[in-house]
Backbone bond lengths (Angstrom), bond angles and torsions (degrees), N, CA, C in turn:
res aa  C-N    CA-C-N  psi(-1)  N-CA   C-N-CA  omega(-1)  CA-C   N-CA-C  phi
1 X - - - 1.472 - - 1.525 108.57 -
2 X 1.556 131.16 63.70 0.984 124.52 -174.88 1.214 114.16 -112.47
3 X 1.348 114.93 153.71 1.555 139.79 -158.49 1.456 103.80 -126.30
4 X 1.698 114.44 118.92 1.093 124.19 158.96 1.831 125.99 -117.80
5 X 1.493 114.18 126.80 1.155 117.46 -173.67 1.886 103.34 -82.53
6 X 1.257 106.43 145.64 1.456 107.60 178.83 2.019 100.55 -127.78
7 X 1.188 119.88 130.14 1.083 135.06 158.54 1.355 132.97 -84.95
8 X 1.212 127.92 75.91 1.023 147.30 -169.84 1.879 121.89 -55.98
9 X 1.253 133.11 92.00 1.393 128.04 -163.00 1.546 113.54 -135.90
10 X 1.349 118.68 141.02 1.028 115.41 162.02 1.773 100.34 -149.91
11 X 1.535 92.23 155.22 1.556 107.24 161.98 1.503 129.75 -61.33
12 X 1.596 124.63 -36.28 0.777 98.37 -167.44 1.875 125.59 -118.08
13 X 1.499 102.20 55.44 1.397 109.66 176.74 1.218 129.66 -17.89
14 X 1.174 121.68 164.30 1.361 112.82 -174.85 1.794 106.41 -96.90
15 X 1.468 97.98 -39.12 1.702 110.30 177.96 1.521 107.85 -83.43
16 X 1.297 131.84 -34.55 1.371 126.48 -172.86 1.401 99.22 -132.70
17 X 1.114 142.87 106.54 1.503 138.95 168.89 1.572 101.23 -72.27
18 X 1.464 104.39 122.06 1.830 104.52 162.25 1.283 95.77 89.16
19 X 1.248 124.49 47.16 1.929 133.47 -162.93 1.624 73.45 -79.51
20 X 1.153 110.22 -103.06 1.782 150.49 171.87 1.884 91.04 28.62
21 X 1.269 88.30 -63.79 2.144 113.09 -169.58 1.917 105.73 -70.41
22 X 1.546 101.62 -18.15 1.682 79.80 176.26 1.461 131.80 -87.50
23 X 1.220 103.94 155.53 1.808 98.25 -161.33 1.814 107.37 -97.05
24 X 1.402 86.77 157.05 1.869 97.27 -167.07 1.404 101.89 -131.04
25 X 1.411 109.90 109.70 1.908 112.69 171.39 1.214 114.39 -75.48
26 X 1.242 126.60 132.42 1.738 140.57 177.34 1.322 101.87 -82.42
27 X 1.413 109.15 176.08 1.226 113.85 168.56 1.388 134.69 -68.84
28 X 1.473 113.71 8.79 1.451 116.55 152.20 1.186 129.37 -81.66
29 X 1.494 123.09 -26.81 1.117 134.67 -108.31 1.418 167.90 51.84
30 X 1.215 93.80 -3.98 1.458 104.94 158.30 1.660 117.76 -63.91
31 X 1.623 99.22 137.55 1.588 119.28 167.48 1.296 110.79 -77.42
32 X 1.640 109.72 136.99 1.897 105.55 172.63 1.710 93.58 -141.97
33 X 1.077 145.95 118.89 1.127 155.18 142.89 2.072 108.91 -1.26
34 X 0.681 92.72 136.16 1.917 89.93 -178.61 1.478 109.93 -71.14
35 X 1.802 128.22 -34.91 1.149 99.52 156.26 1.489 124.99 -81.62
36 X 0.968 154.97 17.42 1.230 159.99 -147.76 1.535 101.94 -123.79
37 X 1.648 115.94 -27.29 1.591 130.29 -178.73 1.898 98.70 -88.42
38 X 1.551 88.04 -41.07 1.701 79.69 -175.90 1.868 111.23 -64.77
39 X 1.176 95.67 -26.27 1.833 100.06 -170.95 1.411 101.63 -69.79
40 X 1.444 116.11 -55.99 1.605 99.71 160.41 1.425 139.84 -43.88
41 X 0.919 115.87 -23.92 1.671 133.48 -178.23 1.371 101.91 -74.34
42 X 1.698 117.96 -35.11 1.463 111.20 -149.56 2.294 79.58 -103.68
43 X 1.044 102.10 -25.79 1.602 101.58 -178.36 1.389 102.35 -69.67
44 X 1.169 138.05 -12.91 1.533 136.26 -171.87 1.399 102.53 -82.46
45 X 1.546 134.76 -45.43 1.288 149.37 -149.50 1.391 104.93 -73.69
46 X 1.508 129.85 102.33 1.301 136.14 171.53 1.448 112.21 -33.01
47 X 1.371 124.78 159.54 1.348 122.04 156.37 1.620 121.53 80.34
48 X 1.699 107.39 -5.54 1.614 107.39 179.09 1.108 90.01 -86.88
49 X 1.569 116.76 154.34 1.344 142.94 126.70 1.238 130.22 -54.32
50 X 1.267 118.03 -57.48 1.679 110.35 175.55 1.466 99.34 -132.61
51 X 1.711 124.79 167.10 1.265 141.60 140.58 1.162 110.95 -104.16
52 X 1.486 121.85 141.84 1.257 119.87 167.82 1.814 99.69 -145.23
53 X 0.955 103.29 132.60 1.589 135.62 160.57 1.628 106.81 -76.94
54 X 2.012 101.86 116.05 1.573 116.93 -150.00 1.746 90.10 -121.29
55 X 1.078 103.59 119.85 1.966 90.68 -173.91 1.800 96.48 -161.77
56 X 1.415 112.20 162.59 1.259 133.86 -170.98 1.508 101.44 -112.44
57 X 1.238 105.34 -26.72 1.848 107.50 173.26 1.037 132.55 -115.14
58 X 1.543 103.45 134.83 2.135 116.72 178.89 1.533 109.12 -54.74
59 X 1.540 126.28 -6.20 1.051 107.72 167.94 1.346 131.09 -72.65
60 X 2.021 92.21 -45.76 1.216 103.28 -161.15 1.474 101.21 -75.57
61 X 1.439 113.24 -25.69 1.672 123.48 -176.72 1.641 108.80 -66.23
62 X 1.103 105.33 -46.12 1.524 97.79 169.96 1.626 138.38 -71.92
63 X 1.530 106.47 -31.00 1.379 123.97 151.87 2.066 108.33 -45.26
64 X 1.224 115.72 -73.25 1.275 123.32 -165.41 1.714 110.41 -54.24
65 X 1.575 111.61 -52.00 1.313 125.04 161.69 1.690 111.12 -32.58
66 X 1.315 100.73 -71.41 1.964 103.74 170.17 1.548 125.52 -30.12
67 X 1.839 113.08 -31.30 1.545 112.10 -165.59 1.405 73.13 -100.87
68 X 1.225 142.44 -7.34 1.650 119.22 -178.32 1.544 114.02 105.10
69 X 1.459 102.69 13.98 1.605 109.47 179.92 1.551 116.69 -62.34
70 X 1.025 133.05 156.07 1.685 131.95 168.90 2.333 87.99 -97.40
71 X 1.451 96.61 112.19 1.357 111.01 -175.65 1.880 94.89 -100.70
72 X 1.749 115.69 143.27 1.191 113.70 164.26 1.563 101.49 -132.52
73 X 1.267 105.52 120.67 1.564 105.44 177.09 1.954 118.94 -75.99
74 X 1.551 108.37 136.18 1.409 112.45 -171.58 1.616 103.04 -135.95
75 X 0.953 117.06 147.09 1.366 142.89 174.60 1.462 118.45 -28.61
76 X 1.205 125.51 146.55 1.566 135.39 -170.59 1.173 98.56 -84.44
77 X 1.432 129.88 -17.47 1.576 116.10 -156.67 1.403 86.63 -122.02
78 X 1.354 126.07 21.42 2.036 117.00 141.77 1.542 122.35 -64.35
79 X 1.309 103.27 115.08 1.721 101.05 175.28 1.185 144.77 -55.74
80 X 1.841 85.33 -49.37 1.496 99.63 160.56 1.824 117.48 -130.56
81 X 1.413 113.26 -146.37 1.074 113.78 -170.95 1.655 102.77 -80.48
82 X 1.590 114.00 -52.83 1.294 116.64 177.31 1.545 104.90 -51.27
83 X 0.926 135.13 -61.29 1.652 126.76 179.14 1.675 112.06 -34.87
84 X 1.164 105.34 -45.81 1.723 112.77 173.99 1.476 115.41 -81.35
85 X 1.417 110.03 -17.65 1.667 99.42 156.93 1.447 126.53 -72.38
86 X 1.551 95.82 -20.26 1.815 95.23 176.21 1.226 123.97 -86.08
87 X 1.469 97.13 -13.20 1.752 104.29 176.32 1.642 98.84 -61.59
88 X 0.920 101.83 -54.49 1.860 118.24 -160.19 1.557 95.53 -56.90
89 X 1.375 111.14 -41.02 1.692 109.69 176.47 1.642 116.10 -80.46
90 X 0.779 115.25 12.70 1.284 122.62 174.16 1.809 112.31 -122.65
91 X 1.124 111.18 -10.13 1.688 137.10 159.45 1.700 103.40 -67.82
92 X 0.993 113.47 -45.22 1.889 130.04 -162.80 1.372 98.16 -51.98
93 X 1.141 143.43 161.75 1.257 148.44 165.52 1.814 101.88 -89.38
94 X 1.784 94.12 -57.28 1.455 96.84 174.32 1.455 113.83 -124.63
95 X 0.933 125.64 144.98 1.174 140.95 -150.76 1.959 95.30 -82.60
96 X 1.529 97.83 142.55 1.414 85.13 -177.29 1.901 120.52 -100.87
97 X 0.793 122.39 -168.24 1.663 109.04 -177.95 1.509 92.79 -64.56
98 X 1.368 123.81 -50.61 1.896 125.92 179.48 1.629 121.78 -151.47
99 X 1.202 103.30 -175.97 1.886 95.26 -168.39 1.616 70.60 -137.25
100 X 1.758 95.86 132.67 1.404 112.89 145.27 1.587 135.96 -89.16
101 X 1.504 118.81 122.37 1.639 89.77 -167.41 1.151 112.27 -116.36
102 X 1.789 125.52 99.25 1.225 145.25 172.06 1.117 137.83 -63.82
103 X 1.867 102.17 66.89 1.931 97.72 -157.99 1.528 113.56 -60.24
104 X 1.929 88.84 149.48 1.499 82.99 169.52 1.370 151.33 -95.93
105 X 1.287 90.37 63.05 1.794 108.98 -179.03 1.445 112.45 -120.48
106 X 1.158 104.40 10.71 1.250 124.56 -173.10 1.659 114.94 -115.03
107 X 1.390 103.55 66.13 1.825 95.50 171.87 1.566 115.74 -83.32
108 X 1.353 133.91 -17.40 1.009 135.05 -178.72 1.685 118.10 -72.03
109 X 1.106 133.93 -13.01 1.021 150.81 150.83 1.438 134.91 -3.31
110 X 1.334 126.64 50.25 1.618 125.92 -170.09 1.306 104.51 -56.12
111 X 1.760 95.06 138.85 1.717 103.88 152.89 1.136 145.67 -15.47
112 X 1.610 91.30 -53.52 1.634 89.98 -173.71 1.928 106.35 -96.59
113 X 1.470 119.95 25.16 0.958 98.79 163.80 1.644 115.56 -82.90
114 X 1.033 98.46 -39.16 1.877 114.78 170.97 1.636 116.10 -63.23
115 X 1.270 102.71 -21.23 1.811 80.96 178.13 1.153 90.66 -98.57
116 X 1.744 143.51 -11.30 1.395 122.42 172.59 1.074 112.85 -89.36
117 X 1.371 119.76 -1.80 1.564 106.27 161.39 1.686 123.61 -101.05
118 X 1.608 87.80 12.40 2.028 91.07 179.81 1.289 96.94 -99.31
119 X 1.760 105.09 -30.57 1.698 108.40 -179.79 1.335 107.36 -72.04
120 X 1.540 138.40 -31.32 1.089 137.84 -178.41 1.838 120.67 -63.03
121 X 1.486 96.35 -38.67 1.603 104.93 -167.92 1.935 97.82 -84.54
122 X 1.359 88.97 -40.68 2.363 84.23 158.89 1.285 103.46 -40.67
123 X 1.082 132.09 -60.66 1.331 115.94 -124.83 1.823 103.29 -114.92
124 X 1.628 106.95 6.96 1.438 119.15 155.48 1.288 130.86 -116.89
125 X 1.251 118.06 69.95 1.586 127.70 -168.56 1.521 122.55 -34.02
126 X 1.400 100.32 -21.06 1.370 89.00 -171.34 1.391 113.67 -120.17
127 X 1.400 105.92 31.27 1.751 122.54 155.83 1.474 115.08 -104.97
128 X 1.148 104.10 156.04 1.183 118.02 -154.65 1.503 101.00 -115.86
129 X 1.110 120.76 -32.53 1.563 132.73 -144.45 1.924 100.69 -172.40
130 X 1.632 98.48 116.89 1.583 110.88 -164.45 1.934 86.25 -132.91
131 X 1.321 76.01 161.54 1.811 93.01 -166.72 1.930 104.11 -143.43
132 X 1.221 127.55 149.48 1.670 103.25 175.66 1.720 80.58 -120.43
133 X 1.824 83.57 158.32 0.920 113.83 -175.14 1.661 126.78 -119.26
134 X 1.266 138.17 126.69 1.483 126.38 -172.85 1.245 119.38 -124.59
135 X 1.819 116.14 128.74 1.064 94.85 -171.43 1.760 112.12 -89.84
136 X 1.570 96.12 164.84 1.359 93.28 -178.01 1.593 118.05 -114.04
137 X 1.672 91.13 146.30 1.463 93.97 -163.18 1.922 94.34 -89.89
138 X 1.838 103.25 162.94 1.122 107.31 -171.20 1.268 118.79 -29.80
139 X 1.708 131.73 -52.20 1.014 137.37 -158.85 1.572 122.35 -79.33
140 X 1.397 107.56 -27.74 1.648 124.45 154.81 1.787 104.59 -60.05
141 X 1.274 124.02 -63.79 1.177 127.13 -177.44 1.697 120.99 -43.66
142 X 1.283 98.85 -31.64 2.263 121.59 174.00 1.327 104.73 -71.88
143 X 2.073 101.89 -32.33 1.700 80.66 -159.01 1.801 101.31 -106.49
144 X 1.518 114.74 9.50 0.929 121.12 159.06 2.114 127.34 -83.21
145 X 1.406 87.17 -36.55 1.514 105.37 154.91 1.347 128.85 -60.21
146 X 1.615 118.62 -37.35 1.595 123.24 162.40 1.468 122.46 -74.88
147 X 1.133 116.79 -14.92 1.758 129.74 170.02 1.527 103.46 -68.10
148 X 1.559 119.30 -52.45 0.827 104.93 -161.23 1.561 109.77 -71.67
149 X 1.569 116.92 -48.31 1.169 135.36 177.05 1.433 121.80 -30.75
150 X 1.425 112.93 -46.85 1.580 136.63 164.37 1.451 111.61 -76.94
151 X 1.626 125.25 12.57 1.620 124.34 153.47 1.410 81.15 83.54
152 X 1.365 162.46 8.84 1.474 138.33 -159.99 1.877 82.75 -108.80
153 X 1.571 121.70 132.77 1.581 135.93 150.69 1.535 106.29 -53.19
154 X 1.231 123.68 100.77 1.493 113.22 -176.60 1.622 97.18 -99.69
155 X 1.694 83.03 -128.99 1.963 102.30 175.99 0.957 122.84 -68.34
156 X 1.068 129.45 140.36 1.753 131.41 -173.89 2.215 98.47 -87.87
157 X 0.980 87.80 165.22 1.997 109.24 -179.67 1.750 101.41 -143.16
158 X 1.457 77.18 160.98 1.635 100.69 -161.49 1.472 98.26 -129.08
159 X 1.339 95.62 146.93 1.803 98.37 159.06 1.420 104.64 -139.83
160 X 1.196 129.33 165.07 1.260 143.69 -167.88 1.499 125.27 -170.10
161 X 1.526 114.74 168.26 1.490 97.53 -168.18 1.119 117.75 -99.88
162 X 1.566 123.09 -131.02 1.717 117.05 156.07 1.556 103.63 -100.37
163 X 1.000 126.81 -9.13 1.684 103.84 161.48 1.130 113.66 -107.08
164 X 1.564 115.77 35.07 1.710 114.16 131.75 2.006 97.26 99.04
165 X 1.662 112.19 -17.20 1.179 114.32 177.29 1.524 128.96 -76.51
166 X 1.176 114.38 117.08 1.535 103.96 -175.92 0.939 127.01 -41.43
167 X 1.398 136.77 149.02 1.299 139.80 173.47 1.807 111.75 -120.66
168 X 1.019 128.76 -1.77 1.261 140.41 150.98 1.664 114.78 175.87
169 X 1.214 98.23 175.50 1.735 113.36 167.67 1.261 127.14 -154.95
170 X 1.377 119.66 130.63 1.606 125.67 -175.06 0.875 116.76 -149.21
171 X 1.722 112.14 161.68 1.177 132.23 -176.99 1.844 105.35 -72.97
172 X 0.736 138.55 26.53 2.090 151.68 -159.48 1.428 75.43 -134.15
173 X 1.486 105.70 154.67 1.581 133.03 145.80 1.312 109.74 -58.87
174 X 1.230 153.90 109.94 1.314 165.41 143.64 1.058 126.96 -91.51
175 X 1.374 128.54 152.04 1.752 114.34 -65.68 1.174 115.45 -14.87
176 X 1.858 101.47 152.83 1.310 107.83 163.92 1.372 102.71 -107.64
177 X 2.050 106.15 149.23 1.383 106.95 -144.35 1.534 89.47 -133.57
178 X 1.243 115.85 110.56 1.485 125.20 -173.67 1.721 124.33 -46.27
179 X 1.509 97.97 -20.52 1.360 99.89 -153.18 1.484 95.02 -122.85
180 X 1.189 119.11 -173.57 1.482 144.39 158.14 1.520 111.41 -80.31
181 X 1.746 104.68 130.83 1.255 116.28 155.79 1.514 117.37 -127.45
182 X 2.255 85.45 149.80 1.744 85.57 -168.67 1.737 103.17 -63.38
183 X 1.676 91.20 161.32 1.644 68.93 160.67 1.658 149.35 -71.14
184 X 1.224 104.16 -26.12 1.674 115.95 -172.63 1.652 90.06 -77.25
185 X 1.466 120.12 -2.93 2.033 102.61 -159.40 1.902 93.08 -94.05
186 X 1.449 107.74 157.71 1.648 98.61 175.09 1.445 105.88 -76.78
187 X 1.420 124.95 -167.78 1.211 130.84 -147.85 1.140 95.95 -168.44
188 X 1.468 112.70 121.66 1.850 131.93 164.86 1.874 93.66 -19.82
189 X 1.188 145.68 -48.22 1.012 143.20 -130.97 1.736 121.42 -104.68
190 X 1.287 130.19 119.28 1.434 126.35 -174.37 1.237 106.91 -106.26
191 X 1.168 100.44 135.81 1.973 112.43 156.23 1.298 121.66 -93.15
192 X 1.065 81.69 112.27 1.816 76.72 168.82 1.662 138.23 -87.44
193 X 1.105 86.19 139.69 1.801 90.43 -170.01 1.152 130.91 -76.14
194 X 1.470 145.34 86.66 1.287 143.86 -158.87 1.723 109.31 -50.06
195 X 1.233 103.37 66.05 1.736 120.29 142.67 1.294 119.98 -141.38
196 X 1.703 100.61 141.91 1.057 111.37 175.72 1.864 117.74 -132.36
197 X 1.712 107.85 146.90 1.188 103.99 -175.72 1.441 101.21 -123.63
198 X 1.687 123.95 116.37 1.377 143.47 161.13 1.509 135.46 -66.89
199 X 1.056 127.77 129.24 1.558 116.74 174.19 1.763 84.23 -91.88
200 X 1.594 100.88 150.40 1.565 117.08 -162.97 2.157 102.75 -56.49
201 X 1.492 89.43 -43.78 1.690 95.86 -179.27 1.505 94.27 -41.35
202 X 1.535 114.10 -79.20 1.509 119.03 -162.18 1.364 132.64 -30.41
203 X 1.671 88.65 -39.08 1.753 110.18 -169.75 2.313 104.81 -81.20
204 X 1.524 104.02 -22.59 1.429 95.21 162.19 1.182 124.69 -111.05
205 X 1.656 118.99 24.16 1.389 97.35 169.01 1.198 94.58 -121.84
206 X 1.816 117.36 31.18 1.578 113.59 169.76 1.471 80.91 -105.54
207 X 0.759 148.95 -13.12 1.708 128.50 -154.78 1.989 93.13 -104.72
208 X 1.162 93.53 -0.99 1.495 96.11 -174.87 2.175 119.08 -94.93
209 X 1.386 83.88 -16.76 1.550 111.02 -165.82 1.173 103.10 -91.37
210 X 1.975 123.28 138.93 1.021 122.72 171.54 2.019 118.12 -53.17
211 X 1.363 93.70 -172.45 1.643 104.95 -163.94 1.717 86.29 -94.72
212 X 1.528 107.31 117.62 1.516 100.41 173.13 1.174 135.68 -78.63
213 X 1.566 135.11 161.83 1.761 111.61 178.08 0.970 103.52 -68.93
214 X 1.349 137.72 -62.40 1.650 109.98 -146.53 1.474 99.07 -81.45
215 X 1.605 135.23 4.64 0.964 129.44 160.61 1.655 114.16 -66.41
216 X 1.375 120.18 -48.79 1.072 134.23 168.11 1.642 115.89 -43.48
217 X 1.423 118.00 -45.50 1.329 142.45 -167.99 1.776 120.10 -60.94
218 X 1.083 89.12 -42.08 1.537 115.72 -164.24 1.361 101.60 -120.73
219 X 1.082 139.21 -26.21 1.559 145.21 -176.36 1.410 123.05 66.07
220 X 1.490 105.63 51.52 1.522 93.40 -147.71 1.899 71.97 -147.39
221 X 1.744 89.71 124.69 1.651 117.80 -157.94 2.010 101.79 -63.15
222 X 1.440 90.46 -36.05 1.620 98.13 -162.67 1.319 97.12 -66.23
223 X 1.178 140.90 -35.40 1.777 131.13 -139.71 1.671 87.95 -75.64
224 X 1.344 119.65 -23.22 1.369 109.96 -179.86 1.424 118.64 -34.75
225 X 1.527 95.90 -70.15 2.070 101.55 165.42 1.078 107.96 -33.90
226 X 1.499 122.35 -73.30 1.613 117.32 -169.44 1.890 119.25 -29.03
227 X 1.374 87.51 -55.93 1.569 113.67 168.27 1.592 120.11 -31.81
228 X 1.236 106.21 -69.63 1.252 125.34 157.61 1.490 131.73 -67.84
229 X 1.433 121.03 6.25 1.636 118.82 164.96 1.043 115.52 72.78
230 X 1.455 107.03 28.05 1.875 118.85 -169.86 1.917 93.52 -117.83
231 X 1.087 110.61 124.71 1.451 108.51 -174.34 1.466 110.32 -80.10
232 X 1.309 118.38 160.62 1.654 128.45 173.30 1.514 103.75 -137.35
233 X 1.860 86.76 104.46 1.935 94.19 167.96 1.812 107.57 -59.80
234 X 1.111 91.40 139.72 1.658 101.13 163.99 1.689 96.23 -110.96
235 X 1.607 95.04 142.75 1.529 116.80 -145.59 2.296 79.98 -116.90
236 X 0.972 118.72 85.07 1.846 95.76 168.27 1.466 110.49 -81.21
237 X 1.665 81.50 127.63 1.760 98.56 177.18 1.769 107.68 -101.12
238 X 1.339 107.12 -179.75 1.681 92.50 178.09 1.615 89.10 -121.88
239 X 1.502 108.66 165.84 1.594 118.19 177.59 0.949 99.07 -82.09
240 X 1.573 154.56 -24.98 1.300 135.68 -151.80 1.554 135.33 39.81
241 X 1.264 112.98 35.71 1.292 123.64 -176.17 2.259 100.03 85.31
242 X 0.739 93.12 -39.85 1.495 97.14 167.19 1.771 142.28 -38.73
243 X 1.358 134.09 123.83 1.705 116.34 -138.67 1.245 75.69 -111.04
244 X 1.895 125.58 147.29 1.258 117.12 164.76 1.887 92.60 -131.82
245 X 2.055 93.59 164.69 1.550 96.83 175.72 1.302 70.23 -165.41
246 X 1.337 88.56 -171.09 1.931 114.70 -154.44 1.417 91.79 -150.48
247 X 1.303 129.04 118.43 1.398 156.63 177.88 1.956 97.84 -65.09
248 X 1.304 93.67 78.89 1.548 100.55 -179.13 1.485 114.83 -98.22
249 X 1.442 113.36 -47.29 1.118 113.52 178.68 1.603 112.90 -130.30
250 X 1.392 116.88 -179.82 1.723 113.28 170.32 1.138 116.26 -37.69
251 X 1.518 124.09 -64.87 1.622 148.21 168.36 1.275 104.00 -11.19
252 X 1.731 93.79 -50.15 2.144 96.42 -162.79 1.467 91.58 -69.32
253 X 1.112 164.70 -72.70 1.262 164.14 176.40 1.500 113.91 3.96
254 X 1.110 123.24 -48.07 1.656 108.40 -169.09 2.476 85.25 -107.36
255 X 1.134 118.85 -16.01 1.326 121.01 170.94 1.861 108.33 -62.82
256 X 1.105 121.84 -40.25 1.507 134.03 -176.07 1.524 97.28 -91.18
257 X 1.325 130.81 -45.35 1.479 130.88 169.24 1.994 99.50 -33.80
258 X 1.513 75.03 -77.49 2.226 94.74 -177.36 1.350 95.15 -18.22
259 X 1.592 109.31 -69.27 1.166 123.71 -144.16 1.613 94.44 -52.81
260 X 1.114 120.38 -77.55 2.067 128.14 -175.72 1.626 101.03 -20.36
261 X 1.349 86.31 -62.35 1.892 92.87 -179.08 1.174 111.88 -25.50
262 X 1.314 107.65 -72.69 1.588 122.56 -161.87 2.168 121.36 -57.92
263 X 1.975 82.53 -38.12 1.505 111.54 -177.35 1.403 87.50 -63.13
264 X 1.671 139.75 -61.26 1.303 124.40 -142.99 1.592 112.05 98.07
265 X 1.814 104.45 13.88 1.526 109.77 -167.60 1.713 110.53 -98.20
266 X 1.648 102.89 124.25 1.569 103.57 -178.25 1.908 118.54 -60.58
């Protein structure tokens, strides 16, 4: 029953070129490169078997190699991250029970969001493909609403039904929520967390499928499944007092800085 996390990176973003290589001070001060924070994040998570660092470039491959990463090189003509998780599964000798894919824009990333979403996709046989989900409290929900307002692509949101299956995801605030929320109160509204956990089938007969529109539309890797009539459990994790963001743009840089500060994070 083994579990491999894949780190998905490349240099040349479309919003931040050279994301992967920029460095992020903790609350000590120490500098760590953003993939180098995500590899820690994914080394914390009980129960993996391997990490591997998934990239098209000798930079980023040689950078990651240096902290001691296990690096697998994949193809220029992967679109997204899931496309470069299948490379890596098709690298495997044996295929593992699933591939987690822990992009790396994501240093904020607790443990236990990933083992409740490896424990989550166990324990629903008949998903294929699990995603976690967070809800957001008023004040996450404002500062996802002011990203957009200020033209910046921030955090993505989720909606879903009562059996837990997505029903879409976008870069928009979703639902739209008529009213005011306090800040500390939760909010109709989820973010979703750029991880995802695959059963090996799922993860190659997405890499096999054209590029969808509203996948295309929204830029957002998952809607492919949707696209294709393949469901995605959403997994809700809790923050635990814990602040999360996703290294989307320049902006997020000194916002994820704050954030360590405040956390007490090296």
């Amino acid at each position: 029953m083994s579990v491999v996390i894949v780190i998905p990176a490349r240099f040349l973003s479309s919003r931040y070129p050279g994301k992967p290589l920029v460095e992020l001070r903790g609350a000590g001060g120490a500098a760590r490169s953003l993939i180098r924070r995500s590899w820690d994040a994914a080394m914390a998570v009980s129960g993996v078997d391997r990490v591997i660092v998934a990239t098209d470039d000798d930079r980023i491959a040689d950078h990651a190699a240096g902290f001691g990463a296990e690096v697998a090189m994949t193809s220029t003509a992967c679109r997204n991250g899931t496309e470069r998780c299948a490379e890596v599964l098709g690298q495997l000798p044996v295929p593992p029970e699933m591939i987690v894919n822990l992009q790396g824009d994501a240093p904020l990333t607790p443990a236990w969001f990933v083992e409740d979403l490896i424990a989550g996709l166990r324990a629903t046989p008949a998903a294929e493909v699990a995603t976690p989900v967070l809800n957001c409290s008023g004040a996450m929900r404002a500062d996802l609403i002011a990203d957009r307002a200020a033209g910046r692509v921030g955090g993505t949101t989720a909606v879903f039904g009562v059996n837990r299956q997505a029903l879409y995801f976008s870069k928009e605030v979703i639902p739209y929520v008529g009213h005011e929320v306090a800040p500390e109160s939760p909010s109709p509204v989820f973010h979703h967390v750029g991880v995802y956990a695959y059963r090996p089938d799922a993860l190659t007969a997405y890499a096999a499928w054209p590029e969808g529109t509203l996948e295309r539309l929204e830029g957002l890797e998952q809607l492919r499944f949707l696209e294709h009539g393949r469901p995605v459990l959403c997994v809700e994790v809790e923050a635990r007092d814990r602040e999360f963001w996703e290294l989307n743009n320049p902006a997020d840089v000194a916002r994820i800085e704050q954030m360590m500060q405040r956390m007490g994070l090296a």
